[in-house]
C-alpha positions in Angstrom: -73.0 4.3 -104.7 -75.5 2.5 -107.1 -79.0 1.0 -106.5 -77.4 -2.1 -106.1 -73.8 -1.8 -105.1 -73.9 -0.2 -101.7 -70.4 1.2 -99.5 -70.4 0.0 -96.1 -67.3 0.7 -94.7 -66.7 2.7 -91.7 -64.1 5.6 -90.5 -61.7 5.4 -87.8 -60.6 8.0 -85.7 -58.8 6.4 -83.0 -56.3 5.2 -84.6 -52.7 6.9 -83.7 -50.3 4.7 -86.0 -51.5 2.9 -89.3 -49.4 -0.2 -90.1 -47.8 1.0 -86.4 -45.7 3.3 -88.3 -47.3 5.9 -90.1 -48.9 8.8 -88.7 -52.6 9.6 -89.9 -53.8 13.1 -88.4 -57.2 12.6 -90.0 -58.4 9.1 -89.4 -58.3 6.4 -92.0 -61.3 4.6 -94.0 -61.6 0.9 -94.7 -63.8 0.3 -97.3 -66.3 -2.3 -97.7 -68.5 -3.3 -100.1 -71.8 -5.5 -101.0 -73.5 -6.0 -104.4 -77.6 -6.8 -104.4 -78.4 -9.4 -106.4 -80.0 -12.5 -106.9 -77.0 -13.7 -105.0 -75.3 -11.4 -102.8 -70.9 -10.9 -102.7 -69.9 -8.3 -99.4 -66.3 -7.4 -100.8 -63.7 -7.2 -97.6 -64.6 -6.6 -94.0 -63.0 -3.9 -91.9 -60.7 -4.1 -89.0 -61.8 -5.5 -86.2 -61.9 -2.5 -83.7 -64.4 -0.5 -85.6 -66.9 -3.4 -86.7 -69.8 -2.9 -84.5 -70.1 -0.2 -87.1 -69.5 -2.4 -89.8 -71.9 -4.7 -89.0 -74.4 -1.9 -88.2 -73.8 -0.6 -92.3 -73.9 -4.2 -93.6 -77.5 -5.1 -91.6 -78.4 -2.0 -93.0 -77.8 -2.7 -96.4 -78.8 -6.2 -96.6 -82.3 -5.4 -95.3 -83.2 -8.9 -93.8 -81.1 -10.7 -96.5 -78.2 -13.1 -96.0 -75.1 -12.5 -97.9 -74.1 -15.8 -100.1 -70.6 -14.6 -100.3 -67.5 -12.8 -98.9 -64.9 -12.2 -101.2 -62.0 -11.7 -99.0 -59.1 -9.5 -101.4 -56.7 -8.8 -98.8 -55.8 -10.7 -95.8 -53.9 -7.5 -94.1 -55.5 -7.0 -90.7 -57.0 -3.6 -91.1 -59.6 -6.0 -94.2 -60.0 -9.0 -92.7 -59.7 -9.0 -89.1 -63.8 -9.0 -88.9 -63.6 -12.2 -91.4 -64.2 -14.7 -88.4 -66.9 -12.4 -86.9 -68.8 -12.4 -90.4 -68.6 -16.4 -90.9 -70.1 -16.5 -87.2 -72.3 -14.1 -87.9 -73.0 -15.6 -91.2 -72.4 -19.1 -91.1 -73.6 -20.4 -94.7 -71.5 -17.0 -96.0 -68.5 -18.6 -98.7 -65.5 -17.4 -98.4 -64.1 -16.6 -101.8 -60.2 -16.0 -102.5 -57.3 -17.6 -104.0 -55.3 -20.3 -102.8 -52.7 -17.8 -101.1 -56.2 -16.2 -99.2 -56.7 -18.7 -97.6 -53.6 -20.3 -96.7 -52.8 -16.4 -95.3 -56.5 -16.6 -93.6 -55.3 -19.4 -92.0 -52.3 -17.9 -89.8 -54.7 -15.9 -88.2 -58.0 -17.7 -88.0 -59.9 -20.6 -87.8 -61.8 -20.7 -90.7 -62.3 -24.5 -91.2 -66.5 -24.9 -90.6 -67.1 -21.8 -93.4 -67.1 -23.4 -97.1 -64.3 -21.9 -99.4 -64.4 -21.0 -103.3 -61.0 -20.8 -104.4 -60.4 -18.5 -108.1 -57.9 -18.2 -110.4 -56.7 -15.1 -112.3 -60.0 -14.6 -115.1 -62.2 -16.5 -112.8 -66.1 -15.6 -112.8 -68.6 -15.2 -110.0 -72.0 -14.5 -111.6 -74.4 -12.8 -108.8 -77.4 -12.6 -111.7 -77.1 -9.3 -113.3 -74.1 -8.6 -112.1 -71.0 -10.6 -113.0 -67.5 -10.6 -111.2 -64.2 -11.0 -113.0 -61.3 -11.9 -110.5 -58.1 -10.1 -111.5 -54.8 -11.3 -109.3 -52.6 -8.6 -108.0 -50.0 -10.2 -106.3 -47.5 -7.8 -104.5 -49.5 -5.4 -104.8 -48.5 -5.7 -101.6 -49.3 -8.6 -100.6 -48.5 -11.9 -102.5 -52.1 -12.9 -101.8 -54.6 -9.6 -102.9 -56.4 -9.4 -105.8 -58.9 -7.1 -107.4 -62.1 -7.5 -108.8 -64.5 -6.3 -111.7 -67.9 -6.0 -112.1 -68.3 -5.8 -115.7 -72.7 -4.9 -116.0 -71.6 -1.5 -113.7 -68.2 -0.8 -114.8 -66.3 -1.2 -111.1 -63.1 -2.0 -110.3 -62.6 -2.9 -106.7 -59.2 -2.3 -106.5 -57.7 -4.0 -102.7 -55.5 -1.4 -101.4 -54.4 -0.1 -104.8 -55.4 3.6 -105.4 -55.9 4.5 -101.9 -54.9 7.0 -99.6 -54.6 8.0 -96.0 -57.2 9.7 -94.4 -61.1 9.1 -92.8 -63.8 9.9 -95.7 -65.6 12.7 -93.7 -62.4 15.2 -93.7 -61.6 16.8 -96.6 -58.4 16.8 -97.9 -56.5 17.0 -101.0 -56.2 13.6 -102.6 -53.1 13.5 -104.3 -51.1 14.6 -101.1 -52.1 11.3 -98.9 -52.5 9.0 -102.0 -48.8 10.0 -103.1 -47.5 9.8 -99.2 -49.4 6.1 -98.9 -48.2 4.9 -102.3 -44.5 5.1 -101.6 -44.5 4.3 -97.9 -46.7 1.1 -98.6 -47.0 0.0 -102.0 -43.5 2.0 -103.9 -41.3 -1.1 -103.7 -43.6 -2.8 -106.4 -43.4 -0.6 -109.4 -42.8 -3.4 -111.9 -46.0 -5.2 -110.1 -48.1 -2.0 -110.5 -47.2 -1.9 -113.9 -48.6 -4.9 -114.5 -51.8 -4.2 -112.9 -52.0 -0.9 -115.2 -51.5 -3.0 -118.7 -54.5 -4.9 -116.8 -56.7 -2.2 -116.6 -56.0 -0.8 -119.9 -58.3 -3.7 -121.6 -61.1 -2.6 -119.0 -63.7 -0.3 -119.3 -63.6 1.6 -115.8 -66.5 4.0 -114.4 -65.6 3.5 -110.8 -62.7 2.5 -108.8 -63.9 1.2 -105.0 -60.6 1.4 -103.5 -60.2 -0.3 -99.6 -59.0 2.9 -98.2 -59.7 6.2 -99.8 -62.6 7.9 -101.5 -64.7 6.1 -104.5 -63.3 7.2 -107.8 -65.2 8.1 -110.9 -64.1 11.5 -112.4 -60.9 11.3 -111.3 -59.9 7.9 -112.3 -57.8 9.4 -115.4 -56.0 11.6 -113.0 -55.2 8.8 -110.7 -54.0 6.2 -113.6 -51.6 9.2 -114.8 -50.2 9.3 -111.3 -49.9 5.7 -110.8 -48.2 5.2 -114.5 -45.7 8.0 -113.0 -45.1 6.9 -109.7 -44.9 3.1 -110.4 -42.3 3.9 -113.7 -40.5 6.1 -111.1 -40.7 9.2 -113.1 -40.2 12.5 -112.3 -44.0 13.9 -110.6 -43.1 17.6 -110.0 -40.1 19.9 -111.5 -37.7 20.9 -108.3 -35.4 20.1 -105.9 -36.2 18.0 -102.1 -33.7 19.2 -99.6 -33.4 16.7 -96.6 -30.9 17.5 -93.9 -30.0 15.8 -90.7 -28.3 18.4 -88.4 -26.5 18.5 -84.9 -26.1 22.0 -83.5 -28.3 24.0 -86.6 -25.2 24.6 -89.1 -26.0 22.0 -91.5 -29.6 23.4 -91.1 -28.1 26.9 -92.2 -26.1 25.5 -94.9 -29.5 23.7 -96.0 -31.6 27.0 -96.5 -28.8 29.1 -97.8 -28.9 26.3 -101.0 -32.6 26.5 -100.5 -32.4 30.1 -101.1 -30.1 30.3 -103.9 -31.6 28.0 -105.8 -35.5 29.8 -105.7 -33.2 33.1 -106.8 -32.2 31.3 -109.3 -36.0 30.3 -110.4 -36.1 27.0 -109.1 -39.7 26.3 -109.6 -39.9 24.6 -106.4 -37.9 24.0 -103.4 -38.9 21.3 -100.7 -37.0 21.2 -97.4 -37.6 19.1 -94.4 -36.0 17.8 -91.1 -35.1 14.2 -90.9 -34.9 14.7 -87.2 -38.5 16.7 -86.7 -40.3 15.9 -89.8 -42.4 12.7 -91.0 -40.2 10.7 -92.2 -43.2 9.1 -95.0 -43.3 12.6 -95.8 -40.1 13.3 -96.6 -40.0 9.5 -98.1 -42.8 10.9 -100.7 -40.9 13.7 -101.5 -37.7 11.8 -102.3 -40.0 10.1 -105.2 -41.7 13.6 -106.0 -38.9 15.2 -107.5 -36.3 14.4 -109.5 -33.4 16.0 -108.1 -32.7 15.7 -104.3 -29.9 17.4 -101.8 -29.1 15.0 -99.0 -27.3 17.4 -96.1 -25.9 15.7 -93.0 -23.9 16.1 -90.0 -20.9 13.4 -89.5 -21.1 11.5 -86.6 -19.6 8.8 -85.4 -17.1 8.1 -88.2 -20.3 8.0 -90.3 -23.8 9.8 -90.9 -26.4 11.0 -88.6 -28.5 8.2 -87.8 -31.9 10.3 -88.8 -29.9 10.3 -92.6 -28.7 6.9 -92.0 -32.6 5.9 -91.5 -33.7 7.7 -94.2 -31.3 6.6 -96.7 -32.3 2.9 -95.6 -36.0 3.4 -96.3 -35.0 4.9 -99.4 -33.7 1.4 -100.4 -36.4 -0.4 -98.7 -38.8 1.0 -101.1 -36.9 0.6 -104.6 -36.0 4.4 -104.7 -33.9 4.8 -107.9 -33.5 7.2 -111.8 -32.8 10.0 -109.2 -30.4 12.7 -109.3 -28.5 12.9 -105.9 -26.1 15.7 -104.5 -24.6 15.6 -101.4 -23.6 18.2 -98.3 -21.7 17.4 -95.2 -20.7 18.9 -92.2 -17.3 17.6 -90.1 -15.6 19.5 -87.7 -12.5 17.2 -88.3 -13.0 14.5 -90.2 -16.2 14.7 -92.3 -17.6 11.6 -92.8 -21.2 11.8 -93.8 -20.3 12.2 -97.6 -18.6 8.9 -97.7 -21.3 7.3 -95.9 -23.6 8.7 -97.6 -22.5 7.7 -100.9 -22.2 4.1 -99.9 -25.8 3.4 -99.3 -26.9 5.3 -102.1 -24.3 2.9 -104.2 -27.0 0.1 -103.6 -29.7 1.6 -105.6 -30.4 1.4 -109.4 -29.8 4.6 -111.5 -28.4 7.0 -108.8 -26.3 9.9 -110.2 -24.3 12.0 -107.7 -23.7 15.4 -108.5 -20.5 17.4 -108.4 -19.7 19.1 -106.2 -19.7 17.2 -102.9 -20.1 20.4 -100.6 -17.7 20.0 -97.7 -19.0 22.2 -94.6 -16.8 22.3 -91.3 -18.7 23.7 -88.5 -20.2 27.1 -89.1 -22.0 28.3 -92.6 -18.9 31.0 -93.6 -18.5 33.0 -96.4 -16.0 31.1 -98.3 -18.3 28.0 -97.8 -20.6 30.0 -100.5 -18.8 29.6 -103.9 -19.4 26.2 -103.4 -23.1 26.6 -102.7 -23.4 28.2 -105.3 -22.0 26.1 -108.0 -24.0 23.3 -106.7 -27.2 25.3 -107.1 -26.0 25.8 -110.7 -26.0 22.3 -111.0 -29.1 21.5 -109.8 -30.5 24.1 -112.1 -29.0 22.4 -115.4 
């Protein structure tokens, strides 16, 4: 990075399921950091299966020196899980945190024989030339992370804010992944990220270290645009997100005949996807991406198709809300998906349903397309 601020982190490939949930075809980074000073900080250690690496990096770096301190800014596994190898490794290492660290450290490790330096929101570590500001960011999204800034180089170290999916040596687009890991892991805390924003507004920012994701320097104003979107829940892209969940393929059908009608109508974009086949963070990002979305389901059971029902639920997991919602169901003889439908989406701030609910039974037909059709002029208003 710098002459004296140095990356260390470490890719992971093996990895199948981040957080055990989300899919990552290309790996995933975790970012670590140490500053050269007088006195030397390592900012966050790296989970625990990849840090032979780590530790490879860090020796590296330090060049014979000890580190004086480890600030720890996020307790979550995939940081810290190497934080009782590094006070072994480095036993006169202090810990730094906030009271939350360490009472969070504690559920998973025992820490008692390193010493502890707990901060404060505005406190100071001073390395020599280089001085570190400590900047709580509670539920962002963890009651316990914080950031930090270095105020001689201009660096925000940002805990798992402004990060994405994805190793650092495949290359990818950024705001694809960064959008997709937003939403799935830190969307429910808009009003917190807000915060954090007003925060860095005051600060004078020529590099964001995030813990996951590439370093930031020229696109920092692109990424703070993105994050004042996504955490106000505005509208990102002009369109329309079609999700369907569909039993035999005819709610599918119905799904890309509205699909079609509405890009003849000069829709300037159309997303579609399958609950049932489809990443479900995926579709989840798009659901915040646009402003307008079509939610098409089978009926079942008396209510919705369960891959809808789940969808919906995350939805409301993750604070979705100022959307425009219409609705599509298909019922063979007594459609229920609408209903359903309608009910969870009731328990989400600033949902608008659009007329007309479009009642399919069975088979796509012919007179099922006036109604298409005036929905796709609706969506088009």
């Amino acid at each position: 990075m710098t002459t004296n601020i140095r990356y260390i982190g470490v890719n992971d490939h093996d990895i199948d399921l981040f957080e055990g949930q989300y899919t990552v075809p290309n790996g995933m980074a975790y970012n670590s950091y140490v500053i050269l000073d007088e006195k030397i900080a390592v900012l966050d250690t790296v989970d625990i299966r990849k840090c032979d690496g780590y530790f490879a990096n860090l020796e590296s770096a330090l060049a014979g020196r000890t580190p004086d301190y480890l600030i720890v800014s996020h307790v979550e596994p995939d940081h810290a899980s190497s934080v009782k190898c590094f006070t072994q490794k480095y036993p006169s290492v202090k810990i730094v945190g906030n009271a939350k660290t360490f009472q969070f450290l504690a559920n998973y490790f025992d820490l008692s024989a390193s010493e502890q330096v707990v901060v404060k929101d505005g406190d100071t570590l001073d390395l020599g030339a280089h001085k570190l500001t400590f900047i709580l960011a509670p539920m962002i999204h963890w009651p316990e992370v914080m950031m930090s800034y270095e105020s001689t180089e201009k660096v925000l170290f940002s805990a798992d804010a402004f990060g994405k999916f994805g190793a650092l040596d495949v290359d990818e687009d950024w705001d694809c992944e960064a959008r997709r890991y937003y939403f799935n892991i830190v969307g429910k805390f808009g009003v917190q990220v807000q915060g954090l924003l007003k925060k860095a507004a005051g600060l004078e920012i020529n590099t964001i270290c995030p813990l996951h994701g590439p370093i930031l320097t020229d696109a920092i104003p692109h990424a703070l645009n993105l994050y004042q979107t996504w955490s106000s829940y505005g509208v990102e892209t002009q369109g329309v997100f079609i999700a369907y969940a569909s039993l035999y393929g005819n709610t599918r059908q119905a799904a890309l005949k509205l699909k079609e009608l509405l890009e003849k109508r000069g829709c300037p974009k159309v997303a579609i996807t399958d609950l049932a086949r489809e990443d479900m963070a995926e579709a989840l990002e798009d659901a915040f991406r646009y402003g307008k979305v079509v939610l098409a389901a089978s009926s079942y059971n008396g209510s919705v198709m369960p891959f809808m029902e789940d969808f919906l639920h995350h939805l409301k997991g993750k604070n979705y809300q100022k959307r425009t919602v219409a609705l599509m169901e298909n019922g063979t003889w007594a459609p229920s998906a609408a209903k359903t439908m309608q009910a969870l989406l009731e328990g989400m701030k600033g949902i608008a349903i659009l007329e007309p609910v479009v009642t399919i039974r069975g088979a796509l037909k012919e007179t099922d397309l006036p109604a298409l059709e005036q929905l796709a002029d609706e969506l088009m208003k």
